[in-house]
KOLMARFI-106210 format. One record per residue (C-alpha): z negated, x, y; residue in three letters. Coordinates in Angstrom, 2 decimals. Each point is the difference from the previous one (the first is absolute). Example, Ala and Ser with C-alpha at 12.3 -4.5 7.8 and 13.67 -1.06 7.14 Angstrom:
<recs>
REC      zz      xx      yy resn
REC   -7.80   12.30   -4.50  Ala
REC    0.66    1.37    3.44  Ser
</recs>
This chain:
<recs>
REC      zz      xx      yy resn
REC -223.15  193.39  135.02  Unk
REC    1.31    3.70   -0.41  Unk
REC    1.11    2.05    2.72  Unk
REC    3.73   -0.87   -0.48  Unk
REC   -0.98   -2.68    1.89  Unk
REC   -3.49   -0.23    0.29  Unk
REC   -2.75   -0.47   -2.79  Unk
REC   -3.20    1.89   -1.37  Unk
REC    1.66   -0.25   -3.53  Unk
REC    1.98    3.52   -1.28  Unk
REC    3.20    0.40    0.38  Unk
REC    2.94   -1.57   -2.71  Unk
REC    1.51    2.14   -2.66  Unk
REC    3.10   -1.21   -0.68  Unk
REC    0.27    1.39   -4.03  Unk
REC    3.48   -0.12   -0.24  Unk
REC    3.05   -0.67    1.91  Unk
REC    0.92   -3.10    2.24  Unk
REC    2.59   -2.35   -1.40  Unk
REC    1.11   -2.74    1.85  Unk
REC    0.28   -3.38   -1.70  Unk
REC   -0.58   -3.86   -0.51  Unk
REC   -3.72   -0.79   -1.14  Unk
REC   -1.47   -2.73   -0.88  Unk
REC   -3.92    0.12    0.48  Unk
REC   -0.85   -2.49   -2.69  Unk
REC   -2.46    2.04   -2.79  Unk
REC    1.25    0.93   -3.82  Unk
REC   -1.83   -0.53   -2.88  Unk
REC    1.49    0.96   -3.57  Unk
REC   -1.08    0.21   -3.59  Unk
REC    0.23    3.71    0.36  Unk
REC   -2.39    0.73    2.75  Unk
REC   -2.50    2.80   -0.86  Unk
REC   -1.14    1.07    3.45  Unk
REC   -1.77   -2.34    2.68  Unk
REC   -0.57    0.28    3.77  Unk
REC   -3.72    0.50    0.60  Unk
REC   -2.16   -1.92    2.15  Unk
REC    0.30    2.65    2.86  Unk
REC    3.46    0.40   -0.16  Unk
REC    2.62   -2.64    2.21  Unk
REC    3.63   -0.22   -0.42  Unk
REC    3.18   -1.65    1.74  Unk
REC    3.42    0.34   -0.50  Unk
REC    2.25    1.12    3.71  Unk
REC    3.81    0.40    0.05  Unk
REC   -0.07    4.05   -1.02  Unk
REC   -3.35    0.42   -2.39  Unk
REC   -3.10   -1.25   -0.97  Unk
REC   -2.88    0.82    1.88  Unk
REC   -3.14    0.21   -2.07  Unk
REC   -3.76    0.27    2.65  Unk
REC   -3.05    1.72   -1.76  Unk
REC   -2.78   -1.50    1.74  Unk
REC   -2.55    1.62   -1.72  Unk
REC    1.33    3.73    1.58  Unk
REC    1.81   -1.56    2.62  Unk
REC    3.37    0.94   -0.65  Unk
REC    3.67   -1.31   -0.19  Unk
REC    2.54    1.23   -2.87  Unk
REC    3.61   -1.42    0.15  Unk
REC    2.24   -0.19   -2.65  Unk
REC    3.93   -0.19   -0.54  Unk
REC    1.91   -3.40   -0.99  Unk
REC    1.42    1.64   -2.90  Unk
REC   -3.03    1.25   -1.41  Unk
REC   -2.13   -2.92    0.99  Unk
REC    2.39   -2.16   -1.89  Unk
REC   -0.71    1.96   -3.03  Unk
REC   -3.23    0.11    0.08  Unk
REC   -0.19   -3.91    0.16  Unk
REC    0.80    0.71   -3.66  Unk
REC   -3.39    0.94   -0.75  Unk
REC   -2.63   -0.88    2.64  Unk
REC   -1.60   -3.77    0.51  Unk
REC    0.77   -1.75    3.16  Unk
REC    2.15    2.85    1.72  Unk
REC    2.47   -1.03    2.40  Unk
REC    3.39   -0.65   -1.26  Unk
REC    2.53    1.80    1.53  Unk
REC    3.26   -1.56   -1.59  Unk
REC    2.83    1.94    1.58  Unk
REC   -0.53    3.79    0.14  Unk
REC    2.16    3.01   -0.26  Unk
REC   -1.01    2.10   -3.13  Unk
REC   -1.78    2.62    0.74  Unk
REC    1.67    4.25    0.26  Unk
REC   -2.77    1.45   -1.88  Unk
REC   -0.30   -2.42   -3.09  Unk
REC   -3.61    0.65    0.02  Unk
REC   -1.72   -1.97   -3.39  Unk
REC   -1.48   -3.14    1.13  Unk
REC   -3.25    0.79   -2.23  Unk
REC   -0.45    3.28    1.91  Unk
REC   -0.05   -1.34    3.55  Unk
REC   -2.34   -2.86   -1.73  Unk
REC   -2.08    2.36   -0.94  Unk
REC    0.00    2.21    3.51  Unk
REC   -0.96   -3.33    1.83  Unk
REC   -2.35   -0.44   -2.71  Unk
REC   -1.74    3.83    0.71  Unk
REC   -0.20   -0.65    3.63  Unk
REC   -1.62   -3.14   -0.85  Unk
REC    2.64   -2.48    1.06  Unk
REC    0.28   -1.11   -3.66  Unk
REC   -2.47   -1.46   -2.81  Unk
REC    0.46   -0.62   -3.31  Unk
REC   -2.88   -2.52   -0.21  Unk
REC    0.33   -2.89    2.73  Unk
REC   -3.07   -0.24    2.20  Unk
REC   -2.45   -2.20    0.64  Unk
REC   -1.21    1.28    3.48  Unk
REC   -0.87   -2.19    2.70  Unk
REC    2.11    1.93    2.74  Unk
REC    2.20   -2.54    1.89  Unk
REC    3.36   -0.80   -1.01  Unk
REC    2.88   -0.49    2.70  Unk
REC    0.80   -3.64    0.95  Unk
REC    3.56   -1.11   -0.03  Unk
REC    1.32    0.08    3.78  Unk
REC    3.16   -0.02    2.17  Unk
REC    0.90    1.38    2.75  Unk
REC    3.55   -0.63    0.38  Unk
REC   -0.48   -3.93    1.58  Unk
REC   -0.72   -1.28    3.07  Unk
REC   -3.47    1.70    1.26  Unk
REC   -2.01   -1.33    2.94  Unk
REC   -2.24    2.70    1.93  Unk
REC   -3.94   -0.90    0.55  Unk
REC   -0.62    1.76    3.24  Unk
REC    3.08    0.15    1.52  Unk
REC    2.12   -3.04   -0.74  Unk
REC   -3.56   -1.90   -0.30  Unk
REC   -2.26    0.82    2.58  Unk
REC   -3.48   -1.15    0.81  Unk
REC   -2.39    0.74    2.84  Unk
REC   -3.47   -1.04   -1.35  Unk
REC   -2.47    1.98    2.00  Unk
REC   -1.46    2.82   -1.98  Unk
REC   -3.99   -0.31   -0.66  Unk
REC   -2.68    3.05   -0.50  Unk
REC   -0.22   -1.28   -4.05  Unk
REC    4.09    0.53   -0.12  Unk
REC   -0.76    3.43    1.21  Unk
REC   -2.65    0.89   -2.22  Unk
REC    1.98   -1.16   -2.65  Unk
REC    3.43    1.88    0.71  Unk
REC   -2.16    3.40    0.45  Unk
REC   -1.67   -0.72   -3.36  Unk
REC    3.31   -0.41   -1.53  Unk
REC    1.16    3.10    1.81  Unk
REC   -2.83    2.09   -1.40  Unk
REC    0.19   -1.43   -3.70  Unk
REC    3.63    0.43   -0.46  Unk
REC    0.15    3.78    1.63  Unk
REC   -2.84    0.60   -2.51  Unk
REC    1.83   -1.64   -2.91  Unk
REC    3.02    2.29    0.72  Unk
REC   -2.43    2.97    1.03  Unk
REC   -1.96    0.12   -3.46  Unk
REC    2.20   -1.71   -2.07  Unk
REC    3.14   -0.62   -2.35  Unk
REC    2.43   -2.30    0.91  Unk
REC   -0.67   -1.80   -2.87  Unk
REC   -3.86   -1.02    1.05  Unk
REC    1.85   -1.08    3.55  Unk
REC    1.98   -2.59   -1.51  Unk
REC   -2.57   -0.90   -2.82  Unk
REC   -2.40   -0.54    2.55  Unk
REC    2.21   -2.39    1.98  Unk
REC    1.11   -1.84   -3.21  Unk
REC   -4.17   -0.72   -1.02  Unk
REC   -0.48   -1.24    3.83  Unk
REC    3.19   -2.29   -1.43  Unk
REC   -1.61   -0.78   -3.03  Unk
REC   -3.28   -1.02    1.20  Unk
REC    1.38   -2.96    1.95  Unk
REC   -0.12   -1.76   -3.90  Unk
REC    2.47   -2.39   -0.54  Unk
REC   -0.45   -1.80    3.39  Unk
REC    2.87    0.73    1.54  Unk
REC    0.88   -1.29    3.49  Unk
REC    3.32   -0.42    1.57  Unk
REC    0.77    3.04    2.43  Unk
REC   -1.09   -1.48    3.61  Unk
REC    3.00    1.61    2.16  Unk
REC   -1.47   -1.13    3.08  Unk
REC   -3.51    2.03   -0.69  Unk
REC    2.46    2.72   -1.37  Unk
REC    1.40    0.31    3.39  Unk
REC   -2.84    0.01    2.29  Unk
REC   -1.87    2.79   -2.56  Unk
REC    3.39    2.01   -0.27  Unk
REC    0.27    0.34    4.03  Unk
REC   -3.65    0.50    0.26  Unk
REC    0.59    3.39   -2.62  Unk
REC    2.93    0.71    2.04  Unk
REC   -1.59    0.03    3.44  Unk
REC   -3.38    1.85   -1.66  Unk
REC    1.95    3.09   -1.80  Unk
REC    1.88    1.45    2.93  Unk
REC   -3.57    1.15    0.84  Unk
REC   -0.51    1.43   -3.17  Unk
REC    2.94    1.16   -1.72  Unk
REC    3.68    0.14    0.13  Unk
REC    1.69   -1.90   -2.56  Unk
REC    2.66    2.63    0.10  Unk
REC    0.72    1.74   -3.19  Unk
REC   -3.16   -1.06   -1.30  Unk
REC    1.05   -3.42   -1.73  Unk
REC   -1.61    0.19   -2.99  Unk
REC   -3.85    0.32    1.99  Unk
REC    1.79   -2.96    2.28  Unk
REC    0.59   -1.92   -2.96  Unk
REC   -3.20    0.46   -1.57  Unk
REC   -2.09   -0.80    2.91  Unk
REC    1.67   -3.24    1.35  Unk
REC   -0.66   -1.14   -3.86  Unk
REC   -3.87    0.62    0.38  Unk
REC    0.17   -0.96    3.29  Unk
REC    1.27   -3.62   -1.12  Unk
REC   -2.00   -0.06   -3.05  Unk
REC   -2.99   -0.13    1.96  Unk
REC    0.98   -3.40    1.69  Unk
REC    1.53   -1.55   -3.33  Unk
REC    3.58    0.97    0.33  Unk
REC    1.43    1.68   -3.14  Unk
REC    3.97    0.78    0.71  Unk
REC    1.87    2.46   -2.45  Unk
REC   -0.27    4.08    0.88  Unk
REC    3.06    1.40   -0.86  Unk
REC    1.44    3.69   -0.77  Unk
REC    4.26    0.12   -0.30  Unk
REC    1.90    2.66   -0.37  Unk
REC    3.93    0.73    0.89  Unk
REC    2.52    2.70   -1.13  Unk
REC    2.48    2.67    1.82  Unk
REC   -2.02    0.97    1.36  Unk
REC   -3.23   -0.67   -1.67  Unk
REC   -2.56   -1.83    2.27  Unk
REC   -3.27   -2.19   -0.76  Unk
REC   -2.10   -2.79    2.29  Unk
REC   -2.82   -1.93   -0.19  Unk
REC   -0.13   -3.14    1.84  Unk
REC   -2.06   -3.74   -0.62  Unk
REC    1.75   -3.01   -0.62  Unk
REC    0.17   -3.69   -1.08  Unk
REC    2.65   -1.57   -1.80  Unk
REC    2.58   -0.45    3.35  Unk
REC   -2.23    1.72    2.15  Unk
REC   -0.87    3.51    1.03  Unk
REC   -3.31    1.09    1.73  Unk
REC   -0.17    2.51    3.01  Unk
REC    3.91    1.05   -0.82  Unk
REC    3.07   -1.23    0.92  Unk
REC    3.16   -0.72   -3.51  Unk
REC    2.10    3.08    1.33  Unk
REC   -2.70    2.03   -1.19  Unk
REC   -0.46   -1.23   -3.49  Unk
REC    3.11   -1.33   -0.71  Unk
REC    1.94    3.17   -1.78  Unk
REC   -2.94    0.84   -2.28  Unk
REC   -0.48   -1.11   -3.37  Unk
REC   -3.58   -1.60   -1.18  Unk
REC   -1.46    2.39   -2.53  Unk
REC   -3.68   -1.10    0.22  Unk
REC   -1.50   -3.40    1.53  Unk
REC   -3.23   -0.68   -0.48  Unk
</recs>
């Protein structure tokens, strides 16, 4: 995630001042709304703004309590903010609408686009780490090579020659195509194709400031054996900071709960 900690996505423009406060991350829907979040566009509630993610030009804008609050007023399934200090500049609510709504951050119509929608996920319980807490030792065979360069490769050229949004559209169709026979998530297979990964990409890459190409390629990496876990971008305030890590309900893949625990879910797919 961006280079305030470590990301290929822009860096966050915080719009308007920091204020801290008590948020609840439940969504708002009135009678009055007249603006909608687009398809491309994520959003989640932290303790000192709202953080909206533009997937589509990979980029994060951040908004203050006290004017996020406000604009709950008008737009569909925004984060409510309940307890925020009003804001210094009294800026009309209709005319920040209608700045999100020129960067494209806003519509008037809602969509019906097919780009992936964030899951609802926690990270503030109890988290168990695949790969460190759970270990395997299953030997590693040439076709588990062939596959991790192959998901190496396809996810460097996803990134390379393409949005952010095609990235995480293309992992949500590899989702999608499993139809509606799901299967329980094996966390015995999990661990022995986790600690392969792990003991393959310290020959390849360093997963060190690079999480989001981590994240990514452990995904296709599983996908190709018929594990589908949950790839996950957060975000956290003062200062601002974004990761991407892969996880299953309790469990995290190839990362330990120190390192996702402070960030907020703002996509899940």
């Amino acid at each position: 995630m961006p280079n305030a900690t470590e990301s290929d996505v822009a860096a966050v423009d915080l719009v308007r001042s920091s204020i801290s406060a008590e948020t609840d991350i439940g969504r708002s829907t009135t009678s009055k709304s007249r603006y909608f979040i687009p398809p491309h566009v994520h959003a989640c509630a932290t303790p000192d703004s709202v953080i909206l993610l533009d997937v589509r030009h990979d980029r994060y804008v951040g908004i203050s309590l006290s004017e996020a609050s406000r604009l709950a007023e008008l737009v569909s399934d925004w984060p409510r903010c309940p307890t925020a200090t009003p804001p210094c500049d009294h800026t009309p609510v209709d005319e920040l609408a209608a700045t999100l709504q020129h960067e494209g951050l806003l519509v008037t119509n809602p969509s019906s686009d097919s780009c992936p929608r964030a899951l609802s996920l926690t990270t503030t319980r109890s988290l168990t780490s695949i790969g460190y807490d759970l270990q395997g030792h299953a030997t590693i065979q040439a076709l588990d090579v062939l596959r991790f360069l192959s998901a190496c490769i396809a996810t460097k050229m996803a990134l390379k020659h393409g949005t952010l949004e095609a990235a995480l559209m293309r992992v949500q169709k590899r989702k999608s195509a499993r139809g509606r026979c799901e299967t329980s998530f094996d966390v015995s297979l999990a661990t022995q194709l986790v600690c392969k990964f792990m003991r393959l990409r310290v020959y390849a890459y360093s997963a060190k400031d690079a999480c989001l190409f981590h994240a990514l390629c452990l995904m296709d990496f599983l996908a190709k054996y018929g594990v589908f876990p949950t790839f996950v971008i957060g975000v956290k305030t003062s200062p601002f900071a974004a990761h991407s890590w892969v996880q299953h309900d309790g469990y995290v893949l190839d990362a330990t709960p120190e390192e996702v625990c402070f960030y907020t879910p703002i996509f899940a797919v």
